[in-house]
C-alpha positions as CSV (number, residue, x, y, z in Angstrom):
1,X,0.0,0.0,0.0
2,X,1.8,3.3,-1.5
3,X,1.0,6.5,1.0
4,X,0.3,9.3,-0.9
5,X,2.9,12.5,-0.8
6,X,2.0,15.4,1.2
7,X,3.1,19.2,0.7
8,X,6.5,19.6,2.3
9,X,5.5,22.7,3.3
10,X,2.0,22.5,4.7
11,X,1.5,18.9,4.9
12,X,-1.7,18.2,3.2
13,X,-1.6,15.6,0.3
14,X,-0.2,16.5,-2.9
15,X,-2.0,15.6,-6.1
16,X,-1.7,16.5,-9.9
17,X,-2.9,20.0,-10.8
18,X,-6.0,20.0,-13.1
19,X,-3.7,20.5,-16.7
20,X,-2.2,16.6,-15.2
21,X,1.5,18.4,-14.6
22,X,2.5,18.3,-10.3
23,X,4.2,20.8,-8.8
24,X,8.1,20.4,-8.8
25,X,7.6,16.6,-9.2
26,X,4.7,16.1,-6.2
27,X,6.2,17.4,-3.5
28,X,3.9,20.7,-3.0
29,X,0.2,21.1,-3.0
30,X,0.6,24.6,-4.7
31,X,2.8,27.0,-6.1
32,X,2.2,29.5,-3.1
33,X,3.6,26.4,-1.0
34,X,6.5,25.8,-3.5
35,X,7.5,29.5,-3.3
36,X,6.9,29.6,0.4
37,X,9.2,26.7,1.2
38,X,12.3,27.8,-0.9
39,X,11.7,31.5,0.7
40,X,12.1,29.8,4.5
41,X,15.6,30.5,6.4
42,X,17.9,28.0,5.9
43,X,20.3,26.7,9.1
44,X,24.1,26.7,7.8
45,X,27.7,26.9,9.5
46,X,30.4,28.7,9.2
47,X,33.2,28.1,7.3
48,X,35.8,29.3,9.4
49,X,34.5,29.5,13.2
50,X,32.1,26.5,13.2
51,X,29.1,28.7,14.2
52,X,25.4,27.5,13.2
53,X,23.4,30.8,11.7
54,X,20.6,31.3,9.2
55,X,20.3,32.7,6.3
56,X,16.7,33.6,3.9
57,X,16.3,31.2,1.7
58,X,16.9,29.4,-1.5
59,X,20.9,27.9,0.1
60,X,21.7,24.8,0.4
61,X,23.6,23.6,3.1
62,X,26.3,22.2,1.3
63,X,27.1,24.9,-0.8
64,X,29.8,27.4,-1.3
65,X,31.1,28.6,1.7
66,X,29.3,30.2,4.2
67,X,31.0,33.2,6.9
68,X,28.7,34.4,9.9
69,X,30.7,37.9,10.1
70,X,33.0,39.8,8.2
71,X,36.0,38.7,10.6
72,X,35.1,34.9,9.2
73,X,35.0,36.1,6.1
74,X,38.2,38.4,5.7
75,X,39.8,34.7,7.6
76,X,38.4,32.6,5.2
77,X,39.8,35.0,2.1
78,X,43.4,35.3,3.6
79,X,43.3,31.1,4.2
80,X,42.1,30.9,0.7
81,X,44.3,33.1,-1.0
82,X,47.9,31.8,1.1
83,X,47.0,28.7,0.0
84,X,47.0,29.5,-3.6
85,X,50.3,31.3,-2.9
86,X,51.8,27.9,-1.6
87,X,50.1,25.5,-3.9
């Protein structure tokens, strides 16, 4: 017995929209959910001090990396350019 998929943002069950396309492959009951779910704060950490912070979404966690304060990111530039120098 398959369940059916639910909105990932709002929970209620997803199902084709009347023209037989879904919304990003089933996963959202409508477009305002779609939009509202990739517009949610995203959890990441720091690149250089460790230190969990948000930023407004669409990131993804594993992207490029992330500095919580100009210090971090002036550190992370100077590690990323020395190591160019060496390499």
């Amino acid at each position: 017995m398959m369940l059916a998929p639910v909105c990932l943002q709002c929970g209620k069950p997803v199902g084709p929209e009347p023209d037989g396309l879904q919304l990003a492959f089933g996963r959202f009951c409508s477009r305002a959910c779609a939009r509202a779910f990739r517009a949610r704060p995203v959890e990441v950490t720091c690149s250089v001090c460790g230190k969990k912070f948000l930023l407004p979404g669409p990131v993804t966690r594993e992207g490029p990396p992330y500095f919580c304060s100009g210090v971090c990111l002036e550190s992370g530039a100077a590690d990323k350019t020395s190591a160019r120098r060496s390499g």
